[in-house]
ZAMARGU-4260 file (C-alpha; in steps of 0.2 Angstrom, whole numbers, plus 5000, padded with zeros to 4 digits):
<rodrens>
0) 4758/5737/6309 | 4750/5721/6316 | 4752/5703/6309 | 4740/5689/6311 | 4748/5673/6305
5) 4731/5672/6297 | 4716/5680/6292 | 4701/5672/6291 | 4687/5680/6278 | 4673/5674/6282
10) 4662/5670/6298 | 4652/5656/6294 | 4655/5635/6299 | 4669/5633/6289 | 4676/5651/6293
15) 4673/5649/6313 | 4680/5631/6314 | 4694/5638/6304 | 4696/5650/6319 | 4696/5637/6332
20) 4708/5626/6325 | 4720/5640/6320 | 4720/5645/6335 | 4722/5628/6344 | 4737/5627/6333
25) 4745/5641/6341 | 4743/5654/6328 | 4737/5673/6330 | 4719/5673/6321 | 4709/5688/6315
30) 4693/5684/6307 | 4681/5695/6295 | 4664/5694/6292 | 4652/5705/6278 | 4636/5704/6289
35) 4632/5709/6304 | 4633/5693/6313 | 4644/5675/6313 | 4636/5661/6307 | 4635/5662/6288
40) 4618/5653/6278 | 4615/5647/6296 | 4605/5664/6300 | 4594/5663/6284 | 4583/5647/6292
45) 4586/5649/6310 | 4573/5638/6316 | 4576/5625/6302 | 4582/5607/6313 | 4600/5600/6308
50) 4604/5582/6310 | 4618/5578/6300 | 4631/5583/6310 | 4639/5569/6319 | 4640/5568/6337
55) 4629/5583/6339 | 4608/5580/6341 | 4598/5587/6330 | 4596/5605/6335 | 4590/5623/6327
60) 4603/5629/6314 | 4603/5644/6328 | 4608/5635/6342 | 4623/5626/6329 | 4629/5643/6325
65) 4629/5649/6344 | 4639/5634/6349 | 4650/5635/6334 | 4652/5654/6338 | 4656/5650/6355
70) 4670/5638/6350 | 4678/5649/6340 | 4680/5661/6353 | 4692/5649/6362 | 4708/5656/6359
75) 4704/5673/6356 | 4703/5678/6341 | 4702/5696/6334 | 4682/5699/6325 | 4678/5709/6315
80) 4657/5706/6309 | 4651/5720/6297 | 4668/5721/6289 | 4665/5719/6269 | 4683/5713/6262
85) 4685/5724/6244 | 4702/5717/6237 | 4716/5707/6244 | 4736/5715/6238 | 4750/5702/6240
90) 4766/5709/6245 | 4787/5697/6249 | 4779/5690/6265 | 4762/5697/6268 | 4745/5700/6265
95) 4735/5717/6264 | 4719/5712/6265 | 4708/5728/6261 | 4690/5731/6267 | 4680/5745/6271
100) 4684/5746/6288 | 4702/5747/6286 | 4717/5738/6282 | 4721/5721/6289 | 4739/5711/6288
105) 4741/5693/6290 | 4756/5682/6282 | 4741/5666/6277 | 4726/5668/6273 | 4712/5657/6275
110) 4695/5659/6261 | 4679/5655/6270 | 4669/5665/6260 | 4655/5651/6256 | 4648/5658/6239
115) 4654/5673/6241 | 4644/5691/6250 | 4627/5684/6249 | 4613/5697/6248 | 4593/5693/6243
120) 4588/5699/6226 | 4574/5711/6231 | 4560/5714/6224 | 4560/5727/6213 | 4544/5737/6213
125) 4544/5757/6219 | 4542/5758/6236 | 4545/5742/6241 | 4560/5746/6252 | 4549/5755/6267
130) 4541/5738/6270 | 4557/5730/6274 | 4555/5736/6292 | 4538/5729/6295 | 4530/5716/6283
135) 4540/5713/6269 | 4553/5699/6272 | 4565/5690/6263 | 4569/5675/6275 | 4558/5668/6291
140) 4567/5671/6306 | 4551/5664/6317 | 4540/5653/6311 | 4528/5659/6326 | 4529/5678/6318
145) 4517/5670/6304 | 4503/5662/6316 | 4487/5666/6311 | 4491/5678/6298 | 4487/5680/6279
150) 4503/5678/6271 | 4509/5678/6251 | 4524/5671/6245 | 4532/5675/6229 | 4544/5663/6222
155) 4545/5645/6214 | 4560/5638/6219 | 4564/5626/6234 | 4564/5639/6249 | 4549/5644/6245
160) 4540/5630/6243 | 4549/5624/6258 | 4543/5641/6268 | 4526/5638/6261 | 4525/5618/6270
165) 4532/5625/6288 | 4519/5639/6288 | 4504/5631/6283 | 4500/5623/6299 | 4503/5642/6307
170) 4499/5653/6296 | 4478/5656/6292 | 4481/5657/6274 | 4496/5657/6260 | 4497/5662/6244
175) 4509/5658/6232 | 4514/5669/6217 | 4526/5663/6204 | 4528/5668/6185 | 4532/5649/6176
180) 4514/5638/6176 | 4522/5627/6189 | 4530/5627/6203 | 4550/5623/6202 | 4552/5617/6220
185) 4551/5598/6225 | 4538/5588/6217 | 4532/5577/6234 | 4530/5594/6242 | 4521/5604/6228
190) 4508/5589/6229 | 4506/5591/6248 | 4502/5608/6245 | 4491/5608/6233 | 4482/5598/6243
195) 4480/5610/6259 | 4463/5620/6262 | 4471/5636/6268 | 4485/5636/6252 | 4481/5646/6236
200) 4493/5647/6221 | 4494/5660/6209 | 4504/5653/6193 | 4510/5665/6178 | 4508/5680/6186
205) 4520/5690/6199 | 4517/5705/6211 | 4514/5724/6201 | 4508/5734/6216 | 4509/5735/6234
210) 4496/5745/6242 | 4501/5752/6260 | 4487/5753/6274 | 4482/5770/6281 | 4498/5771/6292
215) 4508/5768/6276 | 4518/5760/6287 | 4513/5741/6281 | 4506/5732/6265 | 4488/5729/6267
220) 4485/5725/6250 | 4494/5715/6235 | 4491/5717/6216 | 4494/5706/6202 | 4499/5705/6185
225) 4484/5698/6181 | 4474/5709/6191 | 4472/5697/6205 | 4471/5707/6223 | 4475/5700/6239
230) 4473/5708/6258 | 4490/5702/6266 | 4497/5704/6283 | 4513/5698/6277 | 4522/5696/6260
235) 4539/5683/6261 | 4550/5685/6243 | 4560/5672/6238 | 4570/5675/6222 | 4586/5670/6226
240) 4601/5677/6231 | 4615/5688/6224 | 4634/5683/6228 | 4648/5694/6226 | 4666/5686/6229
245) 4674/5703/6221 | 4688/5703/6232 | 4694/5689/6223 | 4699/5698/6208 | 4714/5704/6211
250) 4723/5687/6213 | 4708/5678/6205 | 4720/5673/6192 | 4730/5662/6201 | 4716/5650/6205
255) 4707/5638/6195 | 4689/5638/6195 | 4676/5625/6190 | 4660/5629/6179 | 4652/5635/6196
260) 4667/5648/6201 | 4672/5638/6215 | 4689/5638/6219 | 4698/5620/6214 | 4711/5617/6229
265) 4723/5602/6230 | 4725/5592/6245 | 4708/5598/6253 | 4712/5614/6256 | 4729/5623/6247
270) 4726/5635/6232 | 4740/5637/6219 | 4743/5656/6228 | 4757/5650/6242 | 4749/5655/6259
275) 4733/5658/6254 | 4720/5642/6259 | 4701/5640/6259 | 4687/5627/6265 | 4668/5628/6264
280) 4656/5630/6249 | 4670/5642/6242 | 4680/5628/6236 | 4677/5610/6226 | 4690/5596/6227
285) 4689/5575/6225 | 4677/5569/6236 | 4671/5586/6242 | 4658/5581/6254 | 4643/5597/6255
290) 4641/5596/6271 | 4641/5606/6287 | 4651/5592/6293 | 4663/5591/6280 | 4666/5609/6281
295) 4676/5606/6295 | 4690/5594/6290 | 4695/5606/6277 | 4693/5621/6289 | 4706/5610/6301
300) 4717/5607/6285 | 4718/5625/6280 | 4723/5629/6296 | 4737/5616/6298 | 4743/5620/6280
305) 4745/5638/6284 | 4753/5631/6301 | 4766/5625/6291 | 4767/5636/6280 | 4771/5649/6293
310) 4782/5634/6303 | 4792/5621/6292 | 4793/5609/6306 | 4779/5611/6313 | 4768/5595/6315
315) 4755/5592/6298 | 4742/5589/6311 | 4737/5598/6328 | 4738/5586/6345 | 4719/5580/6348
320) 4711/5588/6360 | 4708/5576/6373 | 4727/5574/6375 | 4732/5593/6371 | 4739/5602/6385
325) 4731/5618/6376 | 4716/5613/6387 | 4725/5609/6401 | 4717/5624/6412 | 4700/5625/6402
330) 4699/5607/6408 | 4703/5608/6426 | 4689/5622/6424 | 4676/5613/6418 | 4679/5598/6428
335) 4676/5608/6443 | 4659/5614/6436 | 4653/5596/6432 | 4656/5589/6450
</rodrens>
C-alpha cells in the first residue's frame, strides 16, 4: 500500500500551489482532480485577462493555469485529473481517500476543492444534449469561435451579461433570453448593452424549443415561450453551476461551516480534524482575502501545517526559494539557459 504524506484533492490554484509547496517542503504529494484537466474556474473564462496577481503581468487566465501547472510539476508529484473523490475514511494514522478510480492513502490531507465538483446546470429541454458537441455551449472557450455569427444567450446573471459585452464587438448579432423583466447582471453594463445596434434582449420569457437543421446535427432555429423564434448559429446557456462537495460527508461533522458551507479553519489553513487542512474558495477564515493571490498563502500554510503535522520539529515555514538548496541544480540549469 502506498503512502503520500499528503493528498491533495483538488487541481485548481489553490490545489496546484498546494502541490508545489508540499513538495518544496520535502513531502510525497499525490494530487486529485474531478475534471479532465488542472486548473479549476480557470478553464471556464480562458481568454478572460488577470491582473491582480502580484508580480505576474496581466495575462489570459489560460496562460496563469499553464504556468501554475507547470510549477506544480516541480517536484514530481503523482496526478490524477478525472479522478472524482466519493468519500474520505479516517483510520489511527491514515487516510483512505476513496474515489472512483480507486483507493488513495495519504497520512495529511490537504482540501482544495474550491466550491466543491463544479458542473453547468443544463438546460433542460429534450434533446438538448446532442448539441452539446456542436453549437450548444455552456462556457466560451474562444471569443474568436463567435465571429460573425448569430448568437443567443440565455441567462441574467453576471456571466452572461459579461459573455454578452466581449462578444458584441465579434459576434454579428446577440440575443439575450432571460425569464425576470430585467437583467440581474451589472447595472453600468446592462446600459452599455442596451445601447448596442447588433444586441436584442428578450425579457420574461426562456427557450421551449430547439429546432435542429437538416443534418440534425446543429440548432438552426430557437423557440420561445412567448413564441418568439430566432435563426441561431450558436446558443451560449448561463444558469449557473451545480457543486457537489459529497465527499465531505463522512467527516463533515467535524467541521464548522458558515452560512455558505464553507469550511471555517483556524490559523489560515487547520480544520478541527488533525491532519486534514484546506485553502482556496473551500474555506472562510479572518481576513480571508478572495483572491487568486490569497489563495496561495494559505495553500503554502496548509502545506507547512501538514509538514509539521507529519515532522514535529520540522521548521513552521519552508526556506525561501532564492536561498533553498532545493533549487540548487534547477538553478545552475536555468542559469545556463539565460547566458
Amino acid at each position: 500500500m502506498n503512502i503520500s504524506d499528503t493528498l491533495i484533492i483538488g487541481g485548481g490554484p489553490a490545489g496546484l500551489y498546494s502541490s508545489f509547496y508540499a513538495g518544496l517542503r520535502g513531502m510525497s504529494v499525490q494530487l486529485i482532480e474531478h475534471h479532465s484537466e488542472l486548473g479549476g474556474k480557470l478553464n471556464i473564462y480562458p481568454e478572460k485577462i488577470i491582473w491582480d496577481i502580484g508580480g505576474m503581468p496581466p495575462a489570459p487566465a489560460e496562460d496563469v493555469r499553464n504556468q501554475m501547472i507547470e510549477q506544480a510539476r516541480t517536484f514530481d508529484p503523482e496526478i490524477h485529473v478525472s479522478t472524482t473523490c466519493e468519500t474520505v475514511i479516517q483510520h489511527d494514522d491514515y487516510f483512505e481517500t476513496i474515489t472512483d478510480q480507486g483507493a488513495f492513502y495519504s497520512r495529511t490531507l490537504i482540501i482544495a476543492s474550491g466550491g466543491g465538483m463544479y458542473t453547468p446546470v443544463r438546460l433542460k429541454i429534450d434533446g438538448a444534449e446532442a448539441f452539446e458537441l456542436t453549437n450548444l455551449h455552456y462556457t466560451v472557450k474562444r471569443l474568436g469561435s463567435f465571429k460573425d455569427r448569430n448568437v443567443l444567450i440565455s441567462g441574467s446573471g453576471n456571466t452572461a451579461v459579461d459573455w454578452a459585452e466581449a462578444l458584441s464587438d465579434i459576434a454579428a448579432s446577440i440575443t439575450m433570453v432571460y425569464r425576470s423583466e430585467e437583467m440581474k447582471g451589472h447595472e453600468a453594463m446592462i446600459a452599455a448593452l442596451k445601447k448596442k445596434d447588433n444586441i436584442h434582449m428578450c425579457g420574461q420569457c426562456k427557450i421551449e424549443k430547439l429546432i435542429s437543421n437538416e443534418a440534425g446535427d446543429e440548432i438552426a432555429v430557437v423557440e420561445l415561450t412567448d413564441g418568439g423564434k430566432f435563426d441561431v448559429d450558436d446558443v451560449l446557456i448561463s444558469h449557473g453551476y451545480e457543486s457537489n462537495c459529497a465527499f465531505l460527508e463522512n467527516i463533515k461533522g467535524d467541521f464548522t461551516y458558515n452560512e455558505y458551507q464553507m469550511i471555517e479553519t483556524t490559523e489560515t489553513a487547520k480544520t478541527p480534524v488533525p491532519g486534514i487542512f484546506a485553502c482556496g474558495d473551500q474555506i472562510t477564515h479572518e481576513g480571508k482575502v478572495r483572491l487568486i493571490a490569497g489563495c496561495f498563502t494559505e495553500a503554502a500554510q496548509a502545506a507547512n501545517h501538514a509538514k509539521t503535522f507529519l515532522q514535529a520539529d520540522a521548521p513552521t515555514g519552508g526556506m525561501v526559494s532564492s536561498h533553498n538548496d532545493i533549487f540548487k541544480e534547477k538553478n545552475k540549469q536555468l542559469i545556463k539557459e539565460m547566458h
